[in-house]
C-alpha positions as CSV (number, residue, x, y, z in Angstrom):
1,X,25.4,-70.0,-23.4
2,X,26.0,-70.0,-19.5
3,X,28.1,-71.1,-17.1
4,X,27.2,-73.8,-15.2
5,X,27.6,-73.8,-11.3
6,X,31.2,-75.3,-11.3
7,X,32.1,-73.0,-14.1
8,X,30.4,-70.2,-11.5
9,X,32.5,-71.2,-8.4
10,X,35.7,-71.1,-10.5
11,X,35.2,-67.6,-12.1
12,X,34.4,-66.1,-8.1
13,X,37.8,-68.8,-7.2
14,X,39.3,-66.6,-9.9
15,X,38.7,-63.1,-9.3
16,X,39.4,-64.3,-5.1
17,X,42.8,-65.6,-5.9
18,X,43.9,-62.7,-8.4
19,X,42.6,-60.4,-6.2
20,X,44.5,-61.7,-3.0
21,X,47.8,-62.2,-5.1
22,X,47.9,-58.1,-6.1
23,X,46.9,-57.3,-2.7
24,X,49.5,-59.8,-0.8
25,X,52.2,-59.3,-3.5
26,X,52.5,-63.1,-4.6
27,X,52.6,-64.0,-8.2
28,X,51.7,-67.7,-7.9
29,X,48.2,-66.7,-6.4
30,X,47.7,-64.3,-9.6
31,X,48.9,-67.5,-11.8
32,X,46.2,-69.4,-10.6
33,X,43.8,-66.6,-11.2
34,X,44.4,-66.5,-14.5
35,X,45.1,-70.0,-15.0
36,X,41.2,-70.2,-13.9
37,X,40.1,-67.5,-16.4
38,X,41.7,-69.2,-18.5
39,X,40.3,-72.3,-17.8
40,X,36.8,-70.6,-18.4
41,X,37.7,-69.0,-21.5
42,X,38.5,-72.5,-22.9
43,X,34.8,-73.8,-22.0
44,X,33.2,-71.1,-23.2
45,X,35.1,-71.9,-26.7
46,X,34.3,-75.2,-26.5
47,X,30.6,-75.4,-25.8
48,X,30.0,-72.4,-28.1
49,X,29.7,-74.6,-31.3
50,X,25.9,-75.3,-31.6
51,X,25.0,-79.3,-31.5
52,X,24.7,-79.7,-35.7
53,X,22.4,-82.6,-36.0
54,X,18.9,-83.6,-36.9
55,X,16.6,-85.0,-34.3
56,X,13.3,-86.6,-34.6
57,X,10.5,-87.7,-31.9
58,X,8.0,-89.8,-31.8
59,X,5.6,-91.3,-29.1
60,X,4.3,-94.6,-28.6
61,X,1.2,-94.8,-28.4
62,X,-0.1,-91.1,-27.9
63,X,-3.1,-92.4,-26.1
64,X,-2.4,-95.0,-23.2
65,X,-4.5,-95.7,-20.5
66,X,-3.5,-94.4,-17.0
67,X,-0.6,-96.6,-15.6
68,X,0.0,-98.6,-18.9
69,X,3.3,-98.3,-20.3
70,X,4.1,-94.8,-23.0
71,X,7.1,-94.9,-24.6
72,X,9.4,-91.8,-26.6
73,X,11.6,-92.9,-29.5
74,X,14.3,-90.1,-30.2
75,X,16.5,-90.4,-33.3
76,X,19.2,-88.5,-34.0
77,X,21.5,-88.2,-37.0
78,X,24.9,-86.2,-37.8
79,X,24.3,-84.7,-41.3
80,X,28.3,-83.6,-41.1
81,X,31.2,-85.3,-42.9
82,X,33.0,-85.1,-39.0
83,X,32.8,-86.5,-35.8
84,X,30.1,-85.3,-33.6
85,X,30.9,-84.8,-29.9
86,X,28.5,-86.1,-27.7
87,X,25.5,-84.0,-26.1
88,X,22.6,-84.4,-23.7
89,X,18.9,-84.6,-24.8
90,X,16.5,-82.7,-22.4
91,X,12.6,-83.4,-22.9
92,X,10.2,-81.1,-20.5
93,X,7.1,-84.1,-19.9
94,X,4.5,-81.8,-18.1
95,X,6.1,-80.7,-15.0
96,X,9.2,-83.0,-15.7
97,X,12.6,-83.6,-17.2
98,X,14.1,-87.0,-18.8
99,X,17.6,-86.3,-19.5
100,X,18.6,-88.5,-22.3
101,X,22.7,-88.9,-22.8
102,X,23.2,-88.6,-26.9
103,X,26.7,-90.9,-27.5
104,X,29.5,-89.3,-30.0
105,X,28.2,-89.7,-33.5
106,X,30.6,-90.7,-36.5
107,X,29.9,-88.8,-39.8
108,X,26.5,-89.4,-41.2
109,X,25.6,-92.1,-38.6
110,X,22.8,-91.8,-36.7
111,X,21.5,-93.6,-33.4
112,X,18.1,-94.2,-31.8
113,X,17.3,-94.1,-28.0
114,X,14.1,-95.0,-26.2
115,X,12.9,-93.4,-22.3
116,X,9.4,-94.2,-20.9
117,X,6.9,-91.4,-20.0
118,X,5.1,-90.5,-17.2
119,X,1.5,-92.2,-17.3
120,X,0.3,-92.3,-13.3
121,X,-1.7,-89.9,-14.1
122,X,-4.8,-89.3,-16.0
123,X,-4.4,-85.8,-18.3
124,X,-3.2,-84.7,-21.2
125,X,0.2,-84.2,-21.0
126,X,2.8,-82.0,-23.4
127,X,5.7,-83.4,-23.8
128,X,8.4,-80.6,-25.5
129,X,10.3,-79.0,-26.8
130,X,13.6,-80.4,-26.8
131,X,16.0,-78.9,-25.4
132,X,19.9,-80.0,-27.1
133,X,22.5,-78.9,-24.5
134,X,26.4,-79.6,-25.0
135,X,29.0,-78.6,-22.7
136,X,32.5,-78.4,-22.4
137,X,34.7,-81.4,-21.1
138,X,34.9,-80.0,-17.4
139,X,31.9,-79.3,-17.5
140,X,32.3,-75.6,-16.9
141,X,30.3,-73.7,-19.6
142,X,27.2,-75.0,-21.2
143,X,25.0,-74.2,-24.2
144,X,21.2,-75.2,-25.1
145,X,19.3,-75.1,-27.9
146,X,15.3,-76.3,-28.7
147,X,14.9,-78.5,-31.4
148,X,11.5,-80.9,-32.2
149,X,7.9,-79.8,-31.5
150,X,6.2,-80.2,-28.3
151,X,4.1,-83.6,-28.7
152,X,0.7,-84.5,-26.7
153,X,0.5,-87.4,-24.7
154,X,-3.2,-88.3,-23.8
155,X,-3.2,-90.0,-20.2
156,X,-6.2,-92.2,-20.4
157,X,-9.1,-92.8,-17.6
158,X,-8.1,-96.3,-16.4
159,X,-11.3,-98.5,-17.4
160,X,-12.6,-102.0,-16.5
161,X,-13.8,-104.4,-17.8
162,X,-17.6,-104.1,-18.7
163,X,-20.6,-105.4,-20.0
164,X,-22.3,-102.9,-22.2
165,X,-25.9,-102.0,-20.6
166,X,-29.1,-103.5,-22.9
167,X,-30.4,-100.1,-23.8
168,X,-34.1,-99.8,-24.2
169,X,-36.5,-101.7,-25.3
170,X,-37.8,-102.1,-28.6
171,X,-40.4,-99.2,-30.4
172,X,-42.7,-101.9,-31.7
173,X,-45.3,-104.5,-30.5
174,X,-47.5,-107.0,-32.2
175,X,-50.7,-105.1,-30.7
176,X,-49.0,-101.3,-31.5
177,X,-46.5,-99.3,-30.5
178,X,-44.7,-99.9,-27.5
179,X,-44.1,-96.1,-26.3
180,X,-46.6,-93.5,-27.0
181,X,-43.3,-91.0,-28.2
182,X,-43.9,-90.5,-32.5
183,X,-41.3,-92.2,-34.5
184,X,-39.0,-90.6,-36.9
185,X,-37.2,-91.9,-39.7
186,X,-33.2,-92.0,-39.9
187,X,-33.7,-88.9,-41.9
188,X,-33.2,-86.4,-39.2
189,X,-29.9,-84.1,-40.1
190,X,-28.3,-83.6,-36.9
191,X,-25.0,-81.8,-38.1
192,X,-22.4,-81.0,-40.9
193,X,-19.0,-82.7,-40.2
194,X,-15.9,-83.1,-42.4
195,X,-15.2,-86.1,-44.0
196,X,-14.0,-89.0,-42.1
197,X,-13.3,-92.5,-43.8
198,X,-16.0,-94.8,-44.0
199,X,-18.9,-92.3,-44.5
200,X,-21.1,-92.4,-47.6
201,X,-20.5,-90.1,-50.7
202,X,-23.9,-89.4,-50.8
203,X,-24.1,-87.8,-47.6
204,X,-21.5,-85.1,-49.2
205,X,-23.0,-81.5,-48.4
206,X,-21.3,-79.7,-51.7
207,X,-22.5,-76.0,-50.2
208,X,-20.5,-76.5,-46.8
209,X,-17.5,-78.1,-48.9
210,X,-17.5,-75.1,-50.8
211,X,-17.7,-72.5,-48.2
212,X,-14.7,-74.4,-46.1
213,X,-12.9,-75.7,-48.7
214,X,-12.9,-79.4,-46.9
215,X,-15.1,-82.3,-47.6
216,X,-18.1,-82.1,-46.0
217,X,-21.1,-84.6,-45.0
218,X,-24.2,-84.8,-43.3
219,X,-24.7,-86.3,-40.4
220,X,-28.1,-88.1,-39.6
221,X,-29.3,-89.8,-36.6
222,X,-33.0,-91.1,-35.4
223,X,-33.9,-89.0,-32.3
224,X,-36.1,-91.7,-31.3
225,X,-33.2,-94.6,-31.2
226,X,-32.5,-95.9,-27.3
227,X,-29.5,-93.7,-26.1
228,X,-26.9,-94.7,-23.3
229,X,-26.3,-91.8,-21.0
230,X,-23.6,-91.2,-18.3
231,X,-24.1,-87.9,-16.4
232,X,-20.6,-86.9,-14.3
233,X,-21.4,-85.1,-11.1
234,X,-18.2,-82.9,-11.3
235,X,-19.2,-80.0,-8.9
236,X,-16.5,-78.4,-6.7
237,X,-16.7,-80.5,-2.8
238,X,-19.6,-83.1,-3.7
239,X,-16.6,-85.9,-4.1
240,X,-13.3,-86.0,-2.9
241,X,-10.5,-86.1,-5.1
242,X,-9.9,-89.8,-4.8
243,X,-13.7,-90.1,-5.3
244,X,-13.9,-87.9,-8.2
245,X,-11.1,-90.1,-10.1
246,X,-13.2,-93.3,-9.1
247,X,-16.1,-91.6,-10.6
248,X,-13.8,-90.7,-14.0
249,X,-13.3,-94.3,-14.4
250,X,-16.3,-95.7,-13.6
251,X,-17.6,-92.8,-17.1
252,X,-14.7,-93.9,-18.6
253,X,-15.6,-97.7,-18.5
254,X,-19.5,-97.6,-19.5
255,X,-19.2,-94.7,-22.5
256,X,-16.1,-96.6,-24.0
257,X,-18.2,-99.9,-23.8
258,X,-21.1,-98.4,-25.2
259,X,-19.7,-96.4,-28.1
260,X,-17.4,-99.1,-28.9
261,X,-20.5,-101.8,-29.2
262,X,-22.1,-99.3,-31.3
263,X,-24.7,-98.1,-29.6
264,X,-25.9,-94.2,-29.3
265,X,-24.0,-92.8,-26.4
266,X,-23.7,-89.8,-24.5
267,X,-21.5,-88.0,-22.2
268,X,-22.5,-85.2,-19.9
269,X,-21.1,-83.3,-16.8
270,X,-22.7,-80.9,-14.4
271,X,-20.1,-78.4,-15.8
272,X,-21.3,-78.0,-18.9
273,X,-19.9,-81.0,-21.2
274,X,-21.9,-82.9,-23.4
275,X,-21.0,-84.7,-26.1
276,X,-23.4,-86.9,-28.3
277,X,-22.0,-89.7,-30.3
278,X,-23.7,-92.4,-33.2
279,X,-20.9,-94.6,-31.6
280,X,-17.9,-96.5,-32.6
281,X,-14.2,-96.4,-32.1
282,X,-13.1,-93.3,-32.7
283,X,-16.5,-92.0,-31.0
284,X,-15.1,-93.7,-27.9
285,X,-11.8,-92.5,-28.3
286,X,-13.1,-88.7,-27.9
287,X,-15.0,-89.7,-25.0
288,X,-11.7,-90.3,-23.0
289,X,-10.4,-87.7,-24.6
290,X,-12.8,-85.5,-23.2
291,X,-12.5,-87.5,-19.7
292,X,-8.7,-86.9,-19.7
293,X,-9.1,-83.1,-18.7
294,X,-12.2,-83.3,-16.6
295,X,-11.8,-81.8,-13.2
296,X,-14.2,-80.6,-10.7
297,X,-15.5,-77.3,-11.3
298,X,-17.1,-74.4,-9.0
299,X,-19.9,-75.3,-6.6
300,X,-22.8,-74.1,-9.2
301,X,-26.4,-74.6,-9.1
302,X,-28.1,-78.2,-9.2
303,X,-27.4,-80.8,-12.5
304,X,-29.6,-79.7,-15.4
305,X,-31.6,-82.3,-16.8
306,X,-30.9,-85.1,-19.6
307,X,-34.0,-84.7,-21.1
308,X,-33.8,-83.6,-25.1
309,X,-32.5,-85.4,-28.3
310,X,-33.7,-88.8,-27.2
311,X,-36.5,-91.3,-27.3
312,X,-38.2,-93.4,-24.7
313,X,-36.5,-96.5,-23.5
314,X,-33.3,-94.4,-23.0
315,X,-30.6,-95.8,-20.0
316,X,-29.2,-93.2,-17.8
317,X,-26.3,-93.4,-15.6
318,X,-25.6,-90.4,-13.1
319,X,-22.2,-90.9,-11.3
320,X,-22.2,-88.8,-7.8
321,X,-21.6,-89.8,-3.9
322,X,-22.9,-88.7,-0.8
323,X,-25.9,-86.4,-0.4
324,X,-26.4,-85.8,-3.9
325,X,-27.4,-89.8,-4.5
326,X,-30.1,-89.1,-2.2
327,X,-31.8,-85.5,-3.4
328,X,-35.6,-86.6,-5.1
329,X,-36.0,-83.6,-6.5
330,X,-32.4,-83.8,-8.7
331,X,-33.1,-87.1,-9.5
332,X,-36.6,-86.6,-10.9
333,X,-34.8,-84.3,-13.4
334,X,-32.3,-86.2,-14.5
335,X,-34.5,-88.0,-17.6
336,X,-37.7,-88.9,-19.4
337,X,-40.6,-90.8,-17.7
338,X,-39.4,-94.1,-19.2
339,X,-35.7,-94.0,-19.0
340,X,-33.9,-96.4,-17.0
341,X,-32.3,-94.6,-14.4
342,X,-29.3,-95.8,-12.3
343,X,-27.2,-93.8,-9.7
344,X,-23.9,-95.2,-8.8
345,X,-22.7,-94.4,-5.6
346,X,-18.7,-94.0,-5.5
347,X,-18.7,-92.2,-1.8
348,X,-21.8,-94.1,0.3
349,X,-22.3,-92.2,3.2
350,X,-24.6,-93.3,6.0
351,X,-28.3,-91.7,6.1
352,X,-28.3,-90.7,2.2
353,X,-30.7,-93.1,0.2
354,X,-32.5,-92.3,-3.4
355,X,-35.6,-92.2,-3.6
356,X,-38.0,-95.2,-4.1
357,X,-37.5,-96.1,-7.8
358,X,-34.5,-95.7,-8.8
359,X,-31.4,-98.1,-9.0
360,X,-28.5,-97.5,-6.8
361,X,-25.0,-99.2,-6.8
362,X,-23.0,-98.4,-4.2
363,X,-19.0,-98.8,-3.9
364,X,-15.7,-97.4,-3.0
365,X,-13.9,-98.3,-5.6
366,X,-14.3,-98.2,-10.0
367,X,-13.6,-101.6,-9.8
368,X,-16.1,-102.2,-7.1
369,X,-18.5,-100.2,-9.1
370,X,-18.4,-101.6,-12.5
371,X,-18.1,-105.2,-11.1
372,X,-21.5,-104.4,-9.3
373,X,-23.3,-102.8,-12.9
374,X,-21.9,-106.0,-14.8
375,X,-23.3,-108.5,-12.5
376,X,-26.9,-106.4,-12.9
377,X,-26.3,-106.3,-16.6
378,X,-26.4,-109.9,-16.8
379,X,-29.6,-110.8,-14.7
């Protein structure tokens, strides 16, 4: 409990006017001295009592694209057989507060109140703990309590609308195979996962669910199915910081069209990330997860290669701007003989062009970009 800075200025108004009545010998200044303690003393009393009520939180949804409506539904409810004065809500969103002003409550009623949440920009943002703050009615003294968890809000790469990318072509031919890579059966055990619904009791690996104590299953994949591939150039000063969110979307838009169609996708960054997925939904979903706290990291070495874990026929897509679209020898590592590579420019400089060979798009904008890869997709 503290005084807030009204309740402040009146204790120093106070001590000033007590102190000038014993000094100039008038009892009306010392009266209003201690009419003003008094005064304080009284707010203190009153915002003392701890606000007695149950609150509840709930966000909705708790992944939203960047700029699309996130809302909070708060619910309180008085417990007590009494009147319950009213109080104000405070929720810390990231680096924010939303104030929300709780009503009087009659006994065992309860009331619901909705505020919006911050989503301009991509991250993943905590929202809590909430802080419960009463104060007297002169707002003099106040007192604050946390109730609720804190809550994560996933902020979303803004996507657009794409076409997902034919990827590969197929292993076979009438005369022989197509690629001279061996071909492996769907046998290939790439890891142990818990259980998610939807996967196959007879996948159930009984050692690992022992040893955890969760349900565990195997997880195969064929090495040598067609993979879809977007490599984020994230080093620190290749892209702008407007360029480097353009570049987010434009990952954001191809992984979450290709995992979502079902097809074998993966996500890489020069920092480091890479994450491999069979596809799906909720495959896509961890992709912008994952995309939600990328940032640029230090100025390291050159982009390691893509190669590993795939089979011929493979599409790559390595998002970067400005001189690194046009460096041969980072490009040549950047996948297998018969991948499909294509760089997408999102910062075209004059005097940087890729080498002979490989497929460029060039735009300054995510929207730009992906418009440009859809109308290639459907030639």
């Amino acid at each position: 409990m503290r005084l807030t800075g009204r309740g402040a200025g009146l204790l120093v108004a106070a001590v000033l006017l007590y102190a000038a009545g014993e000094v100039l010998g008038y009892a009306f200044l010392r009266a209003l001295g201690g009419a003003a303690a008094g005064a304080l003393l009284a707010a203190l009393a009153a915002a003392a009592r701890p606000a007695r009520v149950t609150v509840s939180r709930e966000l909705y949804p708790d992944r939203v694209e960047c700029g699309q409506p996130a809302l909070a539904r708060l619910q309180v409810g008085n417990p007590a057989a009494a009147r319950h004065p009213a109080f104000t809500a405070k929720d810390l969103v990231g680096d924010t507060h939303v104030e929300v002003g709780v009503r009087p409550l009659t006994a065992h009623a309860s009331a619901t109140y909705h505020y919006q949440l911050p989503t301009s920009r991509r991250g993943r943002v905590t929202v809590g703990p909430l802080a419960l703050e009463r104060r007297d009615p002169l707002g003099l003294a106040r007192r604050r309590m946390s109730a609720g968890d804190a809550l994560t809000l996933w902020v979303h790469p803004r996507r657009h609308p794409v076409w997902p990318a034919s990827l590969g072509w197929p292993r076979h031919h009438h005369e022989g195979a197509a690629l001279a890579a061996p071909l492996h059966g769907s046998t290939d055990l790439r890891s142990i996962r818990e259980y998610t619904v939807g996967d196959e009791l007879r996948h159930v690996h009984w050692k690992a669910m022992a040893r955890t104590g969760s349900l565990m299953v195997r997880e195969y994949v064929d090495p040598a199915q067609p993979r879809f591939t977007v490599l984020i150039d994230n080093r620190a000063g290749i892209l702008p910081a407007a360029a480097f969110e353009a570049a987010v979307e434009v990952a954001a838009s191809l992984v979450f069209a290709a995992a979502e169609a079902g097809h074998r996708t993966r996500l890489r960054t020069t920092g480091g990330l890479d994450r491999d997925t069979a596809g799906g939904l909720l495959a896509a979903r961890e992709m912008l997860d994952r995309l939600c706290e990328l940032g640029q990291g230090s100025a390291g070495p050159p982009v390691a290669p893509t190669r590993g874990g795939g089979g011929g026929g493979d599409a790559i897509v390595f998002v970067s701007g400005g001189s690194a679209t046009s460096d041969a020898a980072l490009l040549a590592g950047l996948g297998a003989p018969d991948a499909r590579l294509t760089v997408i420019d999102v910062c075209p400089q004059d005097g940087h062009r890729p080498p002979g060979g490989v497929r460029i798009i060039r735009a300054a904008t995510a929207a730009e970009a992906v418009q440009a890869w859809n109308l290639r997709a459907v030639r």
